[in-house]
N, CA, C and O atoms as CSV, one atom per row, in Angstrom:
chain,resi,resn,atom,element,x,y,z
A,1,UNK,N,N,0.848,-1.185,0.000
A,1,UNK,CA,C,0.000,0.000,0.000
A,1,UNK,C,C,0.891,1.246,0.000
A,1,UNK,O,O,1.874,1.430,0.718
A,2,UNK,N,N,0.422,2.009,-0.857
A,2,UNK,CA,C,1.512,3.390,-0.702
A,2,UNK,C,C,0.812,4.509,-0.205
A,2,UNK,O,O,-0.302,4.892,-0.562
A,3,UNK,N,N,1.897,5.233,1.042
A,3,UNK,CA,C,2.202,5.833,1.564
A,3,UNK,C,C,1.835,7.570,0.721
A,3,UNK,O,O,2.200,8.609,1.271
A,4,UNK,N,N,1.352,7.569,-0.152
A,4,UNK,CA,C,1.113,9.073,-0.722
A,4,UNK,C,C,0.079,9.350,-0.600
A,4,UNK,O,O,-0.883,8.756,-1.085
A,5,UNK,N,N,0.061,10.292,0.062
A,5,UNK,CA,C,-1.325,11.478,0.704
A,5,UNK,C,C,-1.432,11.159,2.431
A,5,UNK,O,O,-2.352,11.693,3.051
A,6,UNK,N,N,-0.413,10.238,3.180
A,6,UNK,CA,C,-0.695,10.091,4.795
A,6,UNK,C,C,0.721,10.779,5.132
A,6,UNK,O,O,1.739,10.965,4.465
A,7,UNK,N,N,0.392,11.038,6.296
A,7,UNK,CA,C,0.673,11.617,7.191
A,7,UNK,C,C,1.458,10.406,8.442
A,7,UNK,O,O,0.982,9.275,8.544
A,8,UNK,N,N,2.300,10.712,9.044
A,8,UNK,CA,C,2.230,9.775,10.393
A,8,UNK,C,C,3.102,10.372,11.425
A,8,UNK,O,O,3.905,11.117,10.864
A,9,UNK,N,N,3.267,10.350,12.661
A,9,UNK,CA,C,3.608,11.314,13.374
A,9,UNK,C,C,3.880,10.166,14.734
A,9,UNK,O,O,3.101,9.270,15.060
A,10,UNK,N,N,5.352,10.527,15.458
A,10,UNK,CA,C,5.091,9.878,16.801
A,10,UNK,C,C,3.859,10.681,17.843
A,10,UNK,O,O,3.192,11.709,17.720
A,11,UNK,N,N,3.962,9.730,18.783
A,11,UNK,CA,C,2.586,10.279,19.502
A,11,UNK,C,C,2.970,9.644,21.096
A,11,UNK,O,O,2.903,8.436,21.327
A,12,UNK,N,N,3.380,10.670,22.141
A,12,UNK,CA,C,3.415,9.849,23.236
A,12,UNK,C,C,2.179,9.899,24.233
A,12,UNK,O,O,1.783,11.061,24.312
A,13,UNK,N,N,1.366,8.946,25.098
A,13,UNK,CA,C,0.488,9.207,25.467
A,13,UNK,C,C,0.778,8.816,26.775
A,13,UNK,O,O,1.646,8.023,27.139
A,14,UNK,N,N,-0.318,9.672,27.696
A,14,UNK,CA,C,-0.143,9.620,29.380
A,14,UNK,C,C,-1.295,9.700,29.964
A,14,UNK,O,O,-2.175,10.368,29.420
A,15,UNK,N,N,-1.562,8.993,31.282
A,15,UNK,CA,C,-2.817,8.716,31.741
A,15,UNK,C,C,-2.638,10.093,32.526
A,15,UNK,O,O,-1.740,10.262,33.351
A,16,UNK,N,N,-4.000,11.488,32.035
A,16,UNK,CA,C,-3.994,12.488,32.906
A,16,UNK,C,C,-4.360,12.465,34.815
A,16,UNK,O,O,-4.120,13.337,35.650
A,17,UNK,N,N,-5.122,10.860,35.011
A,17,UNK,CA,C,-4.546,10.987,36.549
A,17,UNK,C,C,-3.541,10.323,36.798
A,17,UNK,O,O,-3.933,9.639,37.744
A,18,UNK,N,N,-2.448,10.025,36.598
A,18,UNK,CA,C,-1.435,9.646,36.770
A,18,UNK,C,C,-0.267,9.943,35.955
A,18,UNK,O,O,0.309,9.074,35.301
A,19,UNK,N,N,0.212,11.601,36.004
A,19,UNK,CA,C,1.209,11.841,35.036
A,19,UNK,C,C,2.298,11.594,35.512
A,19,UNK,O,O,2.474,11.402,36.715
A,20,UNK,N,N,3.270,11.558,34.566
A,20,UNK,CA,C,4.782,10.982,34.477
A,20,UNK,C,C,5.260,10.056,33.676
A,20,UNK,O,O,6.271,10.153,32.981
A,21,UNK,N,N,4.282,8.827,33.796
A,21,UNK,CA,C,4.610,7.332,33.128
A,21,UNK,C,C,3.632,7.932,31.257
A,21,UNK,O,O,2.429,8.172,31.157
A,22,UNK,N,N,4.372,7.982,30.442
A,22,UNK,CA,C,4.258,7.385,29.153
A,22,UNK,C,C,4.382,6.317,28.409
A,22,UNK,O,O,5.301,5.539,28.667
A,23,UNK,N,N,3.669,6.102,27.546
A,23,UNK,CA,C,4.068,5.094,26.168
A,23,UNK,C,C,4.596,6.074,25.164
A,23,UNK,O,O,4.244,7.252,25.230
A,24,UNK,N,N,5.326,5.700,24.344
A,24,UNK,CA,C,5.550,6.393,23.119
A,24,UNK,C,C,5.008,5.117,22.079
A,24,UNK,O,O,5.168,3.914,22.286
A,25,UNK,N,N,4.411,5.671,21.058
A,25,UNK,CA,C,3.994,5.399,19.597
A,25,UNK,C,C,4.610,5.626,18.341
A,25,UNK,O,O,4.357,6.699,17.793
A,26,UNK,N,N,5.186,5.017,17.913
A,26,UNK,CA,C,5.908,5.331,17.121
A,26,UNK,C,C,5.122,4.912,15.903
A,26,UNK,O,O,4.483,3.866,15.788
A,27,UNK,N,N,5.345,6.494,14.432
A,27,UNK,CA,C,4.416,5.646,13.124
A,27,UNK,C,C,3.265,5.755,13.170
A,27,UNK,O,O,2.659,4.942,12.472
A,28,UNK,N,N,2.482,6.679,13.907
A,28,UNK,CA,C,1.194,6.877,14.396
A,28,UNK,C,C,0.143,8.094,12.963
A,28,UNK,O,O,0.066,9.319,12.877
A,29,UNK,N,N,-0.678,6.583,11.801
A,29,UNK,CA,C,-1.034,7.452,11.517
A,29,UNK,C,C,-2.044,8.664,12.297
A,29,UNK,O,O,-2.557,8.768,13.411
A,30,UNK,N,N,-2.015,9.380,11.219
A,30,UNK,CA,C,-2.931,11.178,11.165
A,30,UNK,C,C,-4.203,10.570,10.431
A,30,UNK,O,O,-4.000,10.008,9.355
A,31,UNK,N,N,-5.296,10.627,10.848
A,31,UNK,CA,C,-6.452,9.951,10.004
A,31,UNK,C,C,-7.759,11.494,10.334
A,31,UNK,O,O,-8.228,11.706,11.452
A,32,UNK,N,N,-7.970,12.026,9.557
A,32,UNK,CA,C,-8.799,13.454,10.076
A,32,UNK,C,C,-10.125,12.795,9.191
A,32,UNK,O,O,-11.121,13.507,9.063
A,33,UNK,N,N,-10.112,11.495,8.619
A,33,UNK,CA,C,-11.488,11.055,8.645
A,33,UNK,C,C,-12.082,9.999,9.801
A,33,UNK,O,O,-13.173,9.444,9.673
A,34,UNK,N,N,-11.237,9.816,10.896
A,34,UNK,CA,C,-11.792,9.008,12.006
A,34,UNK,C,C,-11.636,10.058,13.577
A,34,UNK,O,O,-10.524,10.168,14.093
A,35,UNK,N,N,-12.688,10.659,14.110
A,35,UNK,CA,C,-13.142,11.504,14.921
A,35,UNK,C,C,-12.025,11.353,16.114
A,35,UNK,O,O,-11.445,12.317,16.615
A,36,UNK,N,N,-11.846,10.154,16.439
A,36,UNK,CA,C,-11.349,9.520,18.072
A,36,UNK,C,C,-9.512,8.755,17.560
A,36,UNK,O,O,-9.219,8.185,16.509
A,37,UNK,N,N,-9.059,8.906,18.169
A,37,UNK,CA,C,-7.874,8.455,18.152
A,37,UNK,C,C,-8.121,6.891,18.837
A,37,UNK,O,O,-8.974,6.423,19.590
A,38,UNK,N,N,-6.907,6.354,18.160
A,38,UNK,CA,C,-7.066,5.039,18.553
A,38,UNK,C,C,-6.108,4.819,19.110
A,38,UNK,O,O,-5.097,5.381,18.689
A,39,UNK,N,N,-5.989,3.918,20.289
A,39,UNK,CA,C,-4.668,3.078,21.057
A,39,UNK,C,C,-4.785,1.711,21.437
A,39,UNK,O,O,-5.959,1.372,21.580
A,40,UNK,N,N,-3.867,0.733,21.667
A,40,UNK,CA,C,-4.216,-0.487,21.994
A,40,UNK,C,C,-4.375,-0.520,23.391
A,40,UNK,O,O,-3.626,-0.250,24.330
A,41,UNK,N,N,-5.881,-1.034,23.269
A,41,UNK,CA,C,-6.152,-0.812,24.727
A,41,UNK,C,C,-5.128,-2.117,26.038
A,41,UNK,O,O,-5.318,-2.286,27.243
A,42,UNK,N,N,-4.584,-2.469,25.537
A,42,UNK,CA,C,-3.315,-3.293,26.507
A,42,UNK,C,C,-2.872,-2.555,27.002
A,42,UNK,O,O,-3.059,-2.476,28.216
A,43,UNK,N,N,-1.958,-1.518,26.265
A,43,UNK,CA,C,-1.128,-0.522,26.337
A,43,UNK,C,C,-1.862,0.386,27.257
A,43,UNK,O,O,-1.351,0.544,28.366
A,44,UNK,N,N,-2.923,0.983,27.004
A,44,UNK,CA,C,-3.414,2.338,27.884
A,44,UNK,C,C,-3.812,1.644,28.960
A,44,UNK,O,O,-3.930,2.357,29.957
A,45,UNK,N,N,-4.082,0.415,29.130
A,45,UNK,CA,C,-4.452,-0.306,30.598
A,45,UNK,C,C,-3.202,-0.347,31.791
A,45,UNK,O,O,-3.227,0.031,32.962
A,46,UNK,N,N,-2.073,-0.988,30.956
A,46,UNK,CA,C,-1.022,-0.527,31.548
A,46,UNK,C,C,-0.547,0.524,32.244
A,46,UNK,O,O,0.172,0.331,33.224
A,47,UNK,N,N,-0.904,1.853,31.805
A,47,UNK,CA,C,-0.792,3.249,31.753
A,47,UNK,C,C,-1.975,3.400,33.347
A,47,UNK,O,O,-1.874,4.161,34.309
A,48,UNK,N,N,-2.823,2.527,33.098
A,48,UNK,CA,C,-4.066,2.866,34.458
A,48,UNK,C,C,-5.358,3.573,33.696
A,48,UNK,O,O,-6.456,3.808,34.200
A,49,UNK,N,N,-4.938,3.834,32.396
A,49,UNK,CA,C,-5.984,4.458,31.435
A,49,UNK,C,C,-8.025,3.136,31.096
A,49,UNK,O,O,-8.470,2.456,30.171
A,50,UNK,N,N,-8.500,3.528,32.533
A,50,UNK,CA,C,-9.858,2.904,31.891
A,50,UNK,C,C,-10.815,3.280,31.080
A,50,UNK,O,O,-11.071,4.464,30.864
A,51,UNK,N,N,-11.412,2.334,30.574
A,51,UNK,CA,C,-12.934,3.075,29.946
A,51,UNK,C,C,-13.779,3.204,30.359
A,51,UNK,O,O,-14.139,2.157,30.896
A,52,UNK,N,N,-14.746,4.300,30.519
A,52,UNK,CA,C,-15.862,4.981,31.457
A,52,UNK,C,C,-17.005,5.196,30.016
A,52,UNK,O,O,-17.832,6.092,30.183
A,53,UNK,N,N,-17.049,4.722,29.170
A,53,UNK,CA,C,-17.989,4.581,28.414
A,53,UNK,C,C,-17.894,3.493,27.126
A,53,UNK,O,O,-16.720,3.163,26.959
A,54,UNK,N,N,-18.778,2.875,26.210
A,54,UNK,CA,C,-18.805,2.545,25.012
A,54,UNK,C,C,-19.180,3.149,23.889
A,54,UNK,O,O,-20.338,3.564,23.833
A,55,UNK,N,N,-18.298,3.329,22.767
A,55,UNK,CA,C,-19.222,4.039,21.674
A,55,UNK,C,C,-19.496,2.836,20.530
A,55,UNK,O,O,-18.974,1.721,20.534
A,56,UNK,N,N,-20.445,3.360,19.562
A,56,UNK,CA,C,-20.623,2.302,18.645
A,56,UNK,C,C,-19.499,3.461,17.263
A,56,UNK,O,O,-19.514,4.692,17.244
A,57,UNK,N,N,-18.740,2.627,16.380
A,57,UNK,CA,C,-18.379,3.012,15.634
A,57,UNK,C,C,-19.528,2.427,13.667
A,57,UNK,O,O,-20.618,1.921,13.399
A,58,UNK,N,N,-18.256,2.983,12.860
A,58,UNK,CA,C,-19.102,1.808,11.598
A,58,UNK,C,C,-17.459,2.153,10.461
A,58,UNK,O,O,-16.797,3.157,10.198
A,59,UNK,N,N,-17.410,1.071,10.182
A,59,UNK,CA,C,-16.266,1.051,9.377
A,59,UNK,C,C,-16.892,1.507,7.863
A,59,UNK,O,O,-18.027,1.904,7.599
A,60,UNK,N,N,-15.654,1.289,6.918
A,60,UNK,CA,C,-16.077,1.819,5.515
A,60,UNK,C,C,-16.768,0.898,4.466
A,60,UNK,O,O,-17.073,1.094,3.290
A,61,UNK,N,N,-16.936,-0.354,5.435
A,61,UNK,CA,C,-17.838,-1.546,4.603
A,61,UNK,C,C,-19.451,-1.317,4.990
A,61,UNK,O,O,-20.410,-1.791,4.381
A,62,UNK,N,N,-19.484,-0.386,6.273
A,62,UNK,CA,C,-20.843,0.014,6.666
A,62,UNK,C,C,-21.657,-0.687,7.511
A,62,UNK,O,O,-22.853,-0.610,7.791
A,63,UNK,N,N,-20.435,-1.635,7.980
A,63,UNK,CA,C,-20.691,-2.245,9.612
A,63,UNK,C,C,-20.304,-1.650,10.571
A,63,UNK,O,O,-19.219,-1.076,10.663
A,64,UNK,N,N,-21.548,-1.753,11.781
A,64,UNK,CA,C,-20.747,-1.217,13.338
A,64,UNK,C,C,-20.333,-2.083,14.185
A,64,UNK,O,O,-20.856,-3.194,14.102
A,65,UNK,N,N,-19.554,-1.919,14.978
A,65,UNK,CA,C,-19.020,-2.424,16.154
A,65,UNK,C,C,-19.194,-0.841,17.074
A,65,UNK,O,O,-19.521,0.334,16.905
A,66,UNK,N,N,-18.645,-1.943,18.283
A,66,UNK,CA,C,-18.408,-1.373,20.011
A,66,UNK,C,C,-17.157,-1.059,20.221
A,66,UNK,O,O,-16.396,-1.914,19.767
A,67,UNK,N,N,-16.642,-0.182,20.722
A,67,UNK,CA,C,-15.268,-0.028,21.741
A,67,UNK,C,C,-15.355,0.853,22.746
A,67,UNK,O,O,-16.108,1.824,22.810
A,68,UNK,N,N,-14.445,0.435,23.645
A,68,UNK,CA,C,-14.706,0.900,24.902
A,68,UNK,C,C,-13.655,2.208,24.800
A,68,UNK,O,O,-12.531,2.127,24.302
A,69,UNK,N,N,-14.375,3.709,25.498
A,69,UNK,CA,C,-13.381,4.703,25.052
A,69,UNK,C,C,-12.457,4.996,26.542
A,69,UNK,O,O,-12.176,3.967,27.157
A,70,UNK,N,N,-12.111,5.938,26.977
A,70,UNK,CA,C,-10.890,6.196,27.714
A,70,UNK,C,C,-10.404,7.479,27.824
A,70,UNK,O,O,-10.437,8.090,26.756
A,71,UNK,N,N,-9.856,8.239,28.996
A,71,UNK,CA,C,-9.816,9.577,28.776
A,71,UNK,C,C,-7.858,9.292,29.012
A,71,UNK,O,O,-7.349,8.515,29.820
A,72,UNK,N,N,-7.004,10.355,27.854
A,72,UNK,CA,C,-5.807,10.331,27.657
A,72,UNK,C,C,-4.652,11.724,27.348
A,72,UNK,O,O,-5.055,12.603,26.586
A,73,UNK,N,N,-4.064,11.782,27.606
A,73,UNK,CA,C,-3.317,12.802,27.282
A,73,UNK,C,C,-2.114,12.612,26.127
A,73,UNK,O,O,-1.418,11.603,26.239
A,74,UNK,N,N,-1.869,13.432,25.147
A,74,UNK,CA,C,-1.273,13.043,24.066
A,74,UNK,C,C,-0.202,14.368,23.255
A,74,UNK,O,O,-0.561,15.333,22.581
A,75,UNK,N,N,0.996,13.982,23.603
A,75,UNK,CA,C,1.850,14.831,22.663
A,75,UNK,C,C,1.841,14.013,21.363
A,75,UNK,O,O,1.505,12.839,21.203
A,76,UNK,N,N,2.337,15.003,20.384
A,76,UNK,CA,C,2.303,15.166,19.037
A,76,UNK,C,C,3.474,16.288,18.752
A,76,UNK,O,O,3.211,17.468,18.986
A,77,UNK,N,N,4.459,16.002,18.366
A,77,UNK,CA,C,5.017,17.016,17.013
A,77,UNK,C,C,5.193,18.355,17.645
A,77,UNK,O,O,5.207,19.408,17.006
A,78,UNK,N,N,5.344,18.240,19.099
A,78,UNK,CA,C,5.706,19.500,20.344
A,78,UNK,C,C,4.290,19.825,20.316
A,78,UNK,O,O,4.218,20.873,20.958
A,79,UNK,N,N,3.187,19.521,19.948
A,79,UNK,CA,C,1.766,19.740,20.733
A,79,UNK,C,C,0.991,18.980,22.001
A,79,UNK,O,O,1.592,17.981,22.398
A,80,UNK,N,N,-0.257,19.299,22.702
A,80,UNK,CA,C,-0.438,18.466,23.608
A,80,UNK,C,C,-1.884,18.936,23.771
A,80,UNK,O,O,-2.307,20.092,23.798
A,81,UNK,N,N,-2.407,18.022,23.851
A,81,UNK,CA,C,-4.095,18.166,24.499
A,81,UNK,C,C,-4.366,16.823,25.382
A,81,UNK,O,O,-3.535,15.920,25.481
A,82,UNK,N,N,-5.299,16.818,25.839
A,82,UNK,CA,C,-6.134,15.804,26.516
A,82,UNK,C,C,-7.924,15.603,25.859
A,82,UNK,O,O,-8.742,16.477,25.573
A,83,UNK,N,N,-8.037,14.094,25.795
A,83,UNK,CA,C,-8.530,13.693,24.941
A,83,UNK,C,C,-9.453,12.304,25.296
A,83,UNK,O,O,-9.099,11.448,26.106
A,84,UNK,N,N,-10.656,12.276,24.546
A,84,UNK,CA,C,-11.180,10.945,24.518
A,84,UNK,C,C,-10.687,9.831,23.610
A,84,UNK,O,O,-11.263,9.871,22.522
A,85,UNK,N,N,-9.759,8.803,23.724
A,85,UNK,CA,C,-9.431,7.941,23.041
A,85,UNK,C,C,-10.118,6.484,22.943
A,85,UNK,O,O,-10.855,6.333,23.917
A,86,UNK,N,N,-10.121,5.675,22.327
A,86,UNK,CA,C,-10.612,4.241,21.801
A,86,UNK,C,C,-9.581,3.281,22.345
A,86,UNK,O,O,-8.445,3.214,21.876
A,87,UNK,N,N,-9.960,2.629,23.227
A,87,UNK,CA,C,-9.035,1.631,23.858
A,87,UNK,C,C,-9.014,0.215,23.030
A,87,UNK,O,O,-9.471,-0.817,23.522
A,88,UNK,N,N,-8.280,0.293,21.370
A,88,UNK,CA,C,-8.632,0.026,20.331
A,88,UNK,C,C,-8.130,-1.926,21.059
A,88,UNK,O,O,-7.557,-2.145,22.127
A,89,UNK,N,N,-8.657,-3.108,19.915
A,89,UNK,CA,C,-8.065,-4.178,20.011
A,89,UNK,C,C,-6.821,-4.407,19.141
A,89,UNK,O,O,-6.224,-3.483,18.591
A,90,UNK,N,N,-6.507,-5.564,19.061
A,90,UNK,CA,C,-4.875,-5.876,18.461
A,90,UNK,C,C,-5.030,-5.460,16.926
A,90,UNK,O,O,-4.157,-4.686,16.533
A,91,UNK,N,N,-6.236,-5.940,15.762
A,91,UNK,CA,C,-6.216,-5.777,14.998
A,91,UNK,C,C,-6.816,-4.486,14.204
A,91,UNK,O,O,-7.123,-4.326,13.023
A,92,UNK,N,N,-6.849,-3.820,15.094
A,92,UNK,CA,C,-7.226,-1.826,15.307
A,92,UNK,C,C,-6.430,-0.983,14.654
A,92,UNK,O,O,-5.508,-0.995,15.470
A,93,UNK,N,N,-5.965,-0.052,13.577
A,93,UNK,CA,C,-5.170,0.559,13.171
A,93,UNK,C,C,-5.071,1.527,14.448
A,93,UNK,O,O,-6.054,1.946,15.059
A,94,UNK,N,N,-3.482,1.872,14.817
A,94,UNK,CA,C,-3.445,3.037,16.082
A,94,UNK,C,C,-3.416,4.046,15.121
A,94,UNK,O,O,-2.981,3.883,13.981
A,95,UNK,N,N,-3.935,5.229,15.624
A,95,UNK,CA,C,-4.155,6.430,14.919
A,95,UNK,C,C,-4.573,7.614,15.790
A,95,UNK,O,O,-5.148,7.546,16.876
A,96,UNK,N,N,-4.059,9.076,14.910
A,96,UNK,CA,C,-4.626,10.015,15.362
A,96,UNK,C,C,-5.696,10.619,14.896
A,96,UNK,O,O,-5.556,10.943,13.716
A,97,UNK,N,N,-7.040,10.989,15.510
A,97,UNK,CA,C,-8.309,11.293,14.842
A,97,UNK,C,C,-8.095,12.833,14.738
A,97,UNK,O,O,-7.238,13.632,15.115
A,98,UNK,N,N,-9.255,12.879,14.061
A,98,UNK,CA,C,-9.644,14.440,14.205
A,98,UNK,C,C,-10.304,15.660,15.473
A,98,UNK,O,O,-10.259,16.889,15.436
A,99,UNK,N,N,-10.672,15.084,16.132
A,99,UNK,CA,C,-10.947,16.067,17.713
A,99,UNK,C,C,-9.656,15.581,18.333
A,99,UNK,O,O,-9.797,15.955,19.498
A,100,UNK,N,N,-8.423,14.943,18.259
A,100,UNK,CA,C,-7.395,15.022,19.317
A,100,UNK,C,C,-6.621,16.593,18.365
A,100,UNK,O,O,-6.297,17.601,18.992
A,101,UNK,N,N,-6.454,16.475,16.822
A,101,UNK,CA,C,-5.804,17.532,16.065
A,101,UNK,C,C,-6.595,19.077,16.425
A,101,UNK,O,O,-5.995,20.132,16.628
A,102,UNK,N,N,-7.439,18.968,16.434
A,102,UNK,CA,C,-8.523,20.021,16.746
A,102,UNK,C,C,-7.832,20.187,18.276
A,102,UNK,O,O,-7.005,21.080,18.456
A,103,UNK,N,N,-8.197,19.328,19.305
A,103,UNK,CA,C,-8.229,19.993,20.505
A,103,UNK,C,C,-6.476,20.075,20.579
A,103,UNK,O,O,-6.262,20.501,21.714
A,104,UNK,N,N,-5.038,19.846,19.838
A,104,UNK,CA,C,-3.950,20.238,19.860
A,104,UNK,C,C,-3.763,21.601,18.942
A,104,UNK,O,O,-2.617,21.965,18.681
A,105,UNK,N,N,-4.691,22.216,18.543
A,105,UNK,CA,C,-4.770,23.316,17.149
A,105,UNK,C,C,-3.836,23.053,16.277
A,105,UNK,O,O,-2.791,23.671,16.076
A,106,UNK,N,N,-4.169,22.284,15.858
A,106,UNK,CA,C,-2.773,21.612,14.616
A,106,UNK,C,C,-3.501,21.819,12.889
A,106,UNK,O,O,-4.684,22.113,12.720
A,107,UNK,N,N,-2.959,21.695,12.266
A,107,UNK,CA,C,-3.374,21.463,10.913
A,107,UNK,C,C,-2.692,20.810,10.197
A,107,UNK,O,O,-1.524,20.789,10.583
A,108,UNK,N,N,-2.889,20.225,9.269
A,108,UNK,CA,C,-2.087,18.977,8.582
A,108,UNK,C,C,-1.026,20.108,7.443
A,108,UNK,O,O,-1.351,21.155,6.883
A,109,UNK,N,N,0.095,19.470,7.437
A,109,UNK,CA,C,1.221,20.411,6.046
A,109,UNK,C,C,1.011,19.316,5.166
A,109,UNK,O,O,0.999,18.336,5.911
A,110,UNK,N,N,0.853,18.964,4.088
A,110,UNK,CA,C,0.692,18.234,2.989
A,110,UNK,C,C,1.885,17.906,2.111
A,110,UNK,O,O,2.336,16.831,1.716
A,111,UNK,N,N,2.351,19.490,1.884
A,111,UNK,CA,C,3.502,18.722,1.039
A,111,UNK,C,C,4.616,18.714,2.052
A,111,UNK,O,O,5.582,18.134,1.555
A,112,UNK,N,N,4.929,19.238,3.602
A,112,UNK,CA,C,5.851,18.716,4.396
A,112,UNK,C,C,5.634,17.557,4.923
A,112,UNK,O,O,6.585,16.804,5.130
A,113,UNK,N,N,4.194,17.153,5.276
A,113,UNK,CA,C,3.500,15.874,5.470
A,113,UNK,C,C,3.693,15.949,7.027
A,113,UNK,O,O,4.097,14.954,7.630
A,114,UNK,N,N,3.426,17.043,7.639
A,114,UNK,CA,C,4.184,16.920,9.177
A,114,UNK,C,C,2.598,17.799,9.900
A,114,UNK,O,O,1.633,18.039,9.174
A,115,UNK,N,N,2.616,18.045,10.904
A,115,UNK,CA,C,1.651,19.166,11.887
A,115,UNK,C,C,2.080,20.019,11.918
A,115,UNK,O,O,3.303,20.125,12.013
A,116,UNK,N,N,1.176,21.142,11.847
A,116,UNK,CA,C,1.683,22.760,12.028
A,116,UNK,C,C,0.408,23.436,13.010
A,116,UNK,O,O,-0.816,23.310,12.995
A,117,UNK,N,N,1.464,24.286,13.937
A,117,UNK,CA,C,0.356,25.460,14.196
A,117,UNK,C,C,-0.782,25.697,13.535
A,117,UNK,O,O,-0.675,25.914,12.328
A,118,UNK,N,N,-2.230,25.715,14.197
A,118,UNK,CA,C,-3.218,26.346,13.141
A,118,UNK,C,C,-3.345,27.991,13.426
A,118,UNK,O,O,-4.028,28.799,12.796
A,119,UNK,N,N,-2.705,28.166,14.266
A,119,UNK,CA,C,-3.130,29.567,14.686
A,119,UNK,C,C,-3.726,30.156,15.894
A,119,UNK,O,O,-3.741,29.512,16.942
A,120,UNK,N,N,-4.219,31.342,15.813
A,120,UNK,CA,C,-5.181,31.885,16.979
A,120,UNK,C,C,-6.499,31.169,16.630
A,120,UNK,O,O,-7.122,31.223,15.570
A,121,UNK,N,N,-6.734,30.609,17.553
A,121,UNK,CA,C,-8.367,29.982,18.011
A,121,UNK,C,C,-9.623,30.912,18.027
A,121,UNK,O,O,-9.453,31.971,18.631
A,122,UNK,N,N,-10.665,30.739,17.557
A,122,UNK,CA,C,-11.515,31.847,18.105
A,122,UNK,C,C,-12.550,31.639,18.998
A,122,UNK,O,O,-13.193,30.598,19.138
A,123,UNK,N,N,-12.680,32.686,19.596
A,123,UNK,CA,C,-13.241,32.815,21.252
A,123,UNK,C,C,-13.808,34.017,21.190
A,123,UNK,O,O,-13.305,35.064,20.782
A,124,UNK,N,N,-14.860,33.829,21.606
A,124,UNK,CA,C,-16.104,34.708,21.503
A,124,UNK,C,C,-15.687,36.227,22.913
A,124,UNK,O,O,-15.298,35.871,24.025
A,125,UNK,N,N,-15.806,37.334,22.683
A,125,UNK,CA,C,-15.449,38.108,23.246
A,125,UNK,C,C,-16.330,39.267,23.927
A,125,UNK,O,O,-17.437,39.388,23.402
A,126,UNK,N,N,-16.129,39.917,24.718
A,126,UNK,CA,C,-17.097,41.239,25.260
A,126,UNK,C,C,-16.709,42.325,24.914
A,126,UNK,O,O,-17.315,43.345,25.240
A,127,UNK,N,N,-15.697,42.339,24.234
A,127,UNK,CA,C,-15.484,43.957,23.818
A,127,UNK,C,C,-15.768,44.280,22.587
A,127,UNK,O,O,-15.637,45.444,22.208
């Protein structure tokens, strides 16, 4: 499969009640057509990272499944947010979705193929 038009980025992730201990990810696609980031949920269990809810997903054949989600903290490419992640199974692509890029204000570079600053955010004001 070739590699033209993705993106992939390391990604280290940390359980926000218990900071210090990371995983690093290495090779982590950028997917801004899948909402939730994915991790193997082995890995974020390790971390102390549980799931406090289920979502239903639907793949591109137009079946759904279940996964159990997980709250996580996640550098990227010198960015960082905290995030709802997919405590994905073994045969799960790991990935970064689109609300972890959003809540890091990132935007995709295309022909650097890397994350960039998106800028000033906007926020509603009184003056």
């Amino acid at each position: 499969m070739s590699d033209m038009g993705t993106i992939r980025v390391d990604v280290e992730v940390e359980n926000p009640g218990r900071m210090g201990e990371r995983r690093l990810f290495r090779n982590v696609l950028v997917d801004t057509g899948a909402e939730l980031s994915v991790f193997p949920a082995r890995v974020l269990a390790e971390l102390g990272i549980a799931p406090f809810k289920a979502l239903r997903f639907r793949k591109a054949d137009g079946s759904a499944f279940t996964r159990p989600v997980g709250p996580a903290y996640m550098r990227a490419a010198g960015f960082t947010t905290n995030d709802d992640v997919v405590l994905g199974e073994d045969d799960d692509l790991v990935l970064l979705g689109a609300r972890t890029l959003v809540g890091m204000n990132v935007q995709i570079d295309p022909v650097a193929k890397r994350l960039v600053d998106a800028g000033p955010m906007p926020l509603a004001s009184v003056a």
